[in-house]
C-alpha positions in Angstrom: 129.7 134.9 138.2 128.1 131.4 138.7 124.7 131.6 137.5 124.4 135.5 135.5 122.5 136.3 132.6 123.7 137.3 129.2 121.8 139.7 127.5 120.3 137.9 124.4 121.1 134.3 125.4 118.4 131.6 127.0 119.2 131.6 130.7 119.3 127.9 130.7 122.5 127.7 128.5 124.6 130.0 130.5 124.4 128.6 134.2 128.6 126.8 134.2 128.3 123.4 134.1 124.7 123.1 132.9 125.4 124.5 129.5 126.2 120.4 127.7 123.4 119.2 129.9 121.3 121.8 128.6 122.1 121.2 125.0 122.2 117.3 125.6 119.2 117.2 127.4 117.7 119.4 123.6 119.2 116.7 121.6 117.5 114.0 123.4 114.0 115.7 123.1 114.4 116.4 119.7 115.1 112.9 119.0 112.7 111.6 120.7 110.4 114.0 119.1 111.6 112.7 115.6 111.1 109.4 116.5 107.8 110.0 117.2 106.7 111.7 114.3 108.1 108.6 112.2 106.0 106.2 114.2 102.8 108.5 113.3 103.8 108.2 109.3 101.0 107.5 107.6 100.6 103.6 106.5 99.0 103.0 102.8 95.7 101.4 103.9 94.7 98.2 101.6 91.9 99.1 99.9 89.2 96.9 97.9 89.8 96.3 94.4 86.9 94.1 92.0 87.5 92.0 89.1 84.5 91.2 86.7 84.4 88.3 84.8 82.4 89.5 81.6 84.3 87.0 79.3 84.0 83.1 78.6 86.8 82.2 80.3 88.0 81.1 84.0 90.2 83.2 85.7 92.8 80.9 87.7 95.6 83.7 88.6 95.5 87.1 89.1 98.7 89.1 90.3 99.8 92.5 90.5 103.4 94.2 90.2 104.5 97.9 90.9 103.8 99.8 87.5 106.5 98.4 84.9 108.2 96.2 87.1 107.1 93.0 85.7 108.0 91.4 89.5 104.8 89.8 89.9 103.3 88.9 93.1 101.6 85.9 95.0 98.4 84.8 92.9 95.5 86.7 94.2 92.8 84.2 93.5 91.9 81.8 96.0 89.1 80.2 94.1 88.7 80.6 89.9 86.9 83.4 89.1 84.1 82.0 86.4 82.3 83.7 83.7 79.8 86.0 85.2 80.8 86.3 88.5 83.0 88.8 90.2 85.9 88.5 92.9 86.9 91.0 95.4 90.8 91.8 96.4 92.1 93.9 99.0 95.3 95.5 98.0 97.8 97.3 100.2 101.1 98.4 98.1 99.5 101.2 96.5 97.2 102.3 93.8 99.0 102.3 90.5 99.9 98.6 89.3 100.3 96.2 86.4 98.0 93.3 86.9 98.1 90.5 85.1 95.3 87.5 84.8 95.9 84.1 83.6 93.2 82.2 82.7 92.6 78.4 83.0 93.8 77.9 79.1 97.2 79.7 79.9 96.4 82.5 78.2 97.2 85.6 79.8 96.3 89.5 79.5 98.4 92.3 81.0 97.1 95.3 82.1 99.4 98.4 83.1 99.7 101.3 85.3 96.0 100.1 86.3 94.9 102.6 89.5 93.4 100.1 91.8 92.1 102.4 94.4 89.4 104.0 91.3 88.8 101.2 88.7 87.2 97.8 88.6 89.3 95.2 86.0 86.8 93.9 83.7 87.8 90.6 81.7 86.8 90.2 78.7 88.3 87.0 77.8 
């Protein structure tokens, strides 16, 4: 009997010959449908991270890598940052990092597992 009803069972998957469409045409919404949830991920906003110059020193260079890593990124600092003055950074990759600052003698200081997204870095230096 083209087009009956089973008790229990969706009447859309039991009309003959509709029954793969049916199920395809499923697949293809739910795949879609993931698709569009993984568009809508949420995306780690940069976020605004300050570094103090307290010490007596210049600050030339200024990167951060992921939290024992040691793969250290681009230099931050466009300009030195001299004694008593401040420089502001945004930072996208997360909040926990190791940053390290060089300073315009070559000497350098290592901070780790530094949460950018709560604490200034002060140098002291």
């Amino acid at each position: 009997m083209q087009g009956s009803i089973e008790r229990g069972q969706p009447a859309f998957l039991l009309l003959k010959g509709q029954t793969i469409m049916a199920k395809k045409g499923i697949l293809s919404l739910a795949l879609v449908l993931s698709a569009a949830l993984l568009s809508t991920a949420p995306v780690l906003a940069a976020h605004r991270f300050v570094v103090i110059n307290a010490g007596r020193h210049i600050a030339t260079i200024m990167q951060i890598s992921g939290v024992n890593r040691a793969l250290w990124g681009p230099n931050l600092i466009h300009a030195p940052v001299a004694p008593g003055t401040r420089a502001v950074f945004s930072i996208g990759e997360g909040c926990a990092e190791d940053v390290r600052v060089i300073y315009g003698d070559r000497h350098q200081v290592i901070w780790h597992g530094i949460n950018t997204c709560t604490y200034n870095l002060r140098l002291t230096y």
